[in-house]
N, C-alpha and C positions, 0 to 999 in steps of 0.2 A: 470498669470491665470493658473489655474491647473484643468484639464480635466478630466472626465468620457472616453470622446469619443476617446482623442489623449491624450500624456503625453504632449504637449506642446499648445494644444485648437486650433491650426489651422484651418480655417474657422469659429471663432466665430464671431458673429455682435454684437457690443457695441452701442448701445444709450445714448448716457448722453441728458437726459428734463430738458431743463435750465426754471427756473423761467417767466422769457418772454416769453416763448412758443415756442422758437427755440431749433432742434432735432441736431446734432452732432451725425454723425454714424462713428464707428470706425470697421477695418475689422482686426483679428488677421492672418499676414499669415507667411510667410518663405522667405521674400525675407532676402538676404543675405548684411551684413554691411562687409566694408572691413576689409579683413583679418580671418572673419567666419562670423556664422551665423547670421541670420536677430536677433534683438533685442526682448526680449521678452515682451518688453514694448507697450504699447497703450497709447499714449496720447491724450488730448485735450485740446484748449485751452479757457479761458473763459472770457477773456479781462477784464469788471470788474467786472464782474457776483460775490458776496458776498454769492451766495447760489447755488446749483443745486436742480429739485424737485425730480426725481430720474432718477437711470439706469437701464437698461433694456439689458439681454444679453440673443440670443438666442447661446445655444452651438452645436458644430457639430452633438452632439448626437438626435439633436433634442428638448432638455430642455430648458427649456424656466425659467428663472429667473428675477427679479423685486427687486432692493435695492433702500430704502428711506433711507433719514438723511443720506448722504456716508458726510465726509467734503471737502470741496476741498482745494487746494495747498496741495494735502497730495499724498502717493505711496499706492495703492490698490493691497494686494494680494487678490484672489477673484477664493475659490474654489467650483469646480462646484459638487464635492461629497457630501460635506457637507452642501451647500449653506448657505457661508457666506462670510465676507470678514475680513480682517487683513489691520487691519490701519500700513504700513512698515516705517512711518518717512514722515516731512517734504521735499518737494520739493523747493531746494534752487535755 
């Protein structure tokens, strides 16, 4: 994720709105992975979910953004200047 507010979007909240109707919140922070820093990934999981309906990310800055059709088992760059996102590859 790439920020207006921070260079690395700390404190963003992530939504993934699965098809069923169940919400998946994700938090972007800085906790710390061994050996340096916290990961700059978010993930979720979707067990067999075949679609998501969208996401929804408020960023620190206070912007509030809305993505339809993202695909899932995929890596999302997702920036907040531009509002958009970069499909980065399959997740194996």
């Amino acid at each position: 994720m790439r920020s207006k507010s921070n260079r690395d979007a700390i404190g963003a909240i992530i939504e993934v709105h699965q098809v069923d109707g169940q919400i998946q919140t994700g938090f972007r922070t800085c906790r710390p992975s061994l050996g340096s820093g916290g990961s700059r990934t978010v993930f979720f999981g979707l067990g067999n979910q075949e679609a998501i309906s969208h996401v929804a990310i408020e960023w620190p800055s206070g912007r509030r953004m809305l993505m339809e059709d993202l695909a899932i088992d995929q890596y999302h760059l997702i920036d907040e200047q531009v509002q958009q996102t970069i499909e980065l590859g399959r997740n194996h």
